[in-house]
N, C-alpha and C positions, 0 to 999 in steps of 0.2 A: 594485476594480471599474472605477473610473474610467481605472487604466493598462490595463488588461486590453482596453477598450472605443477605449482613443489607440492602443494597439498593431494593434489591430485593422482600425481604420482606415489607421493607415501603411502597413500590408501591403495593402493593399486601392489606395489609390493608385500606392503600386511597382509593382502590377502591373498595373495601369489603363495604366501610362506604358510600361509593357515591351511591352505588346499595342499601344500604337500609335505604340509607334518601328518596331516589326515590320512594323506592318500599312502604314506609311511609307516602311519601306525597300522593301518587295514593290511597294509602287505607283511608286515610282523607279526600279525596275528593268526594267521591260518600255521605257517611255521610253528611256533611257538605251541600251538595246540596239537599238530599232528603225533599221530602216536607212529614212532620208528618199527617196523619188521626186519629182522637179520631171517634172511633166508640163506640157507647154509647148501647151494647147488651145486653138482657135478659140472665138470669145467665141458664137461660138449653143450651146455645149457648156455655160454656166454650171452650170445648174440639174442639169440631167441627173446632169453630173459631179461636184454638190457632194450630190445623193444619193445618188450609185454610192459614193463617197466611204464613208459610213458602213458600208454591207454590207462593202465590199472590205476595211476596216480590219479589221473584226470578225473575217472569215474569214481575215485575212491578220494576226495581233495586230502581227508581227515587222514589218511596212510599215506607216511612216509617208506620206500624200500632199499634195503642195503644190503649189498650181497656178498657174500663169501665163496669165493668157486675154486675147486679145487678137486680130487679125485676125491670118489665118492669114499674109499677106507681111510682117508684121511680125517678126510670130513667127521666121519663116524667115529672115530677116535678122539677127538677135540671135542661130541657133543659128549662123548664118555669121563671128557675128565672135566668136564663139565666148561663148555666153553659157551660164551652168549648163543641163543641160535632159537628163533620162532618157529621155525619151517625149515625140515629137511628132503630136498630134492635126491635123487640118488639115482643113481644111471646101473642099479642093481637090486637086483630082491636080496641077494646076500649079505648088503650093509644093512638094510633096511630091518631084516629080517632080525641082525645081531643086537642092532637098538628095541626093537621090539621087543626080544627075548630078554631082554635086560630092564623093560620095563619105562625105557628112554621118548615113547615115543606116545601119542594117544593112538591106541590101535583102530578106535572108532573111527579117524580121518583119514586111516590110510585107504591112499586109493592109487591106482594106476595110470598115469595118466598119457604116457607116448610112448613110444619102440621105437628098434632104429637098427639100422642092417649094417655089417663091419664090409670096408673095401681096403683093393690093396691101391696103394698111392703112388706115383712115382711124379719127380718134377714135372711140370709142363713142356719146358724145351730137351725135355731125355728122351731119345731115339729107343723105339723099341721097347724090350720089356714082357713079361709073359702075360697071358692072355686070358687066363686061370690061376686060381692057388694052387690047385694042380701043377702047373708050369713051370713052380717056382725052382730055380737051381739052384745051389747054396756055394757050386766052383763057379757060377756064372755074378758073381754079386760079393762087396765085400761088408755091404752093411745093411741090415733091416731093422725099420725102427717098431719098436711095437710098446703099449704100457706095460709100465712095473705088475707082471700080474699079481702080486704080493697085495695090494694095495690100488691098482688103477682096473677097473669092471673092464675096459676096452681091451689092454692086455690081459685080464685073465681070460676073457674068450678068444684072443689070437692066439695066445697057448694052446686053449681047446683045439681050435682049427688046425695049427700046424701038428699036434701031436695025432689028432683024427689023419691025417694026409700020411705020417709018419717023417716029420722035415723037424720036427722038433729037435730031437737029437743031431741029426746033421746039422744046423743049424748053430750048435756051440760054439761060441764064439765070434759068431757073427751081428748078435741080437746087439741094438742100441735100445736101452731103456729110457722111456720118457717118465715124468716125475706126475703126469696126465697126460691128455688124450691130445692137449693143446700145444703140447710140446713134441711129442711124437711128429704131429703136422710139422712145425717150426723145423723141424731136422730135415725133413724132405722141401722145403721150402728152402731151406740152404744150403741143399746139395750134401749135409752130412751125411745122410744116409740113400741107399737106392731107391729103396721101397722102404713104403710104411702101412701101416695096417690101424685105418682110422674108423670114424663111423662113417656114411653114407652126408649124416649133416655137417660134420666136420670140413668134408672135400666141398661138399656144396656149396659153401662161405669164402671158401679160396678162388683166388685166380692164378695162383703159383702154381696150382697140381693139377694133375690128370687120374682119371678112376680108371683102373686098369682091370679092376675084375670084383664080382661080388660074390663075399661067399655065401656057401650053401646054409638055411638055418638049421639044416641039421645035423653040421658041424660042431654046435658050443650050443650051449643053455641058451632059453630064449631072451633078447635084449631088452626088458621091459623096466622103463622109468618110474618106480614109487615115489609119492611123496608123502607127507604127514604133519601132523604139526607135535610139537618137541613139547613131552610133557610137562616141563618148567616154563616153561613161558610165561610168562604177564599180561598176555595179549591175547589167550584164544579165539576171541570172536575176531579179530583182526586177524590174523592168521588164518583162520579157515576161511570166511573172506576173499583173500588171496589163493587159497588152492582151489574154492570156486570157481573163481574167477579163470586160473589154469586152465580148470577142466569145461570150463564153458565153452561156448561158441568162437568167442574172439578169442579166447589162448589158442583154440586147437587151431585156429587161423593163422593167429604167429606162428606154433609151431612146424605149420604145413608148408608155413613159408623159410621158415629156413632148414628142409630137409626131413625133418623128424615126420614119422608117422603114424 
């Protein structure tokens, strides 16, 4: 009885272990075949794209995504010296515009795919505050965060706007550059700065700020999101694909949900 009972059991373990060397190599394999996409995004794209992220895999098992966020001339600069990248997102026609003209980009994929409106930010628990970009007082504040317009699309149209207002100038001295859009928030989120001047989806993702005014669009160039697929690639069909998918039904859905328009 007692072998009958050890036999029984060994057969029962062998095949306990047969079932999940199986069920091991089946979950190795989907891995192992997926083809990786570097999408190379503007940093107000975070959130959006790290939940577009899970639909698109699910519907796409064979595509793996791996993102790069960062300001859009940054960005633009690393596909130029040639850095890995499937897909480039860009939070400007002006980057977008410079890889094209450089021959970086397949001009046939580009397409537009969201907009997005610039606001001024202040903490959540800060009293008061102006009411308009108009408003703004530059002896009433001693720090405003905005991007590096050099290099970040968000600062170069808050440039736009404060030089349209004429606060620009008065304003020397006072400006905090962020190194992106996501950092600019980050400084009004810890109090380093008074106001900041983000996108619309930016503020929308926080619980630390308050939207204190939006501006006019026609103060600055219009804010419109290009994307494309990067003419080195390995992956075209996998890549367009994905900006598909973007511009489908369920992206515009993500993006609607977190701010973008």
């Amino acid at each position: 009885m007692r072998k009958t009972l050890l036999f029984f059991c060994i057969c029962c373990c062998v095949a306990l272990l047969g079932a999940c060397n199986e069920e091991s190599e089946e979950s190795d394999k989907p891995s192992a075949e997926r083809t990786e996409i570097m999408v190379s995004a503007a940093a107000s794209l975070t959130d959006a794209l790290t939940e577009l992220q899970k639909t698109f895999e699910t519907e796409h098992p064979d595509i793996r995504l791996s993102f790069n966020f960062g300001s859009s001339g940054k960005l633009a600069t690393q596909i130029e010296q040639g850095a890995p990248a499937d897909v480039f997102l860009s939070a400007s026609e002006q980057d977008m515009n410079r890889l094209e003209k450089a021959n970086l980009i397949d001009k046939d994929s580009r397409i537009d795919f969201t907009n997005n409106t610039l606001v001024l930010i202040a903490e959540k628990n800060r009293k008061g505050g102006p009411n308009s970009f108009a408003a703004i007082d530059p002896s009433e504040l001693q720090h405003l965060a905005i991007g590096e317009p050099e290099s970040v699309p968000a600062g170069r149209y808050s440039k736009q706007v404060l030089e349209e207002l004429g606060l620009w100038e008065s304003l020397h001295g006072k400006l905090v550059f962020g190194s992106d859009v996501r950092q600019v928030l980050t400084h009004v989120e810890m109090g380093n700065a008074d106001y900041g001047i983000v996108y619309s989806s930016d503020a929308a993702i926080s619980k630390k700020v308050r939207v204190l005014a939006t501006a006019d669009e026609d103060w600055h160039a219009p804010i419109v999101y290009p994307g494309a697929v990067v003419k080195k690639t390995e992956h075209p069909e996998e890549a367009q694909a994905f900006l598909e998918f973007l511009t489908g039904e369920e992206g515009t859905i993500i993006l609607r949900t977190y701010g973008f328009q």
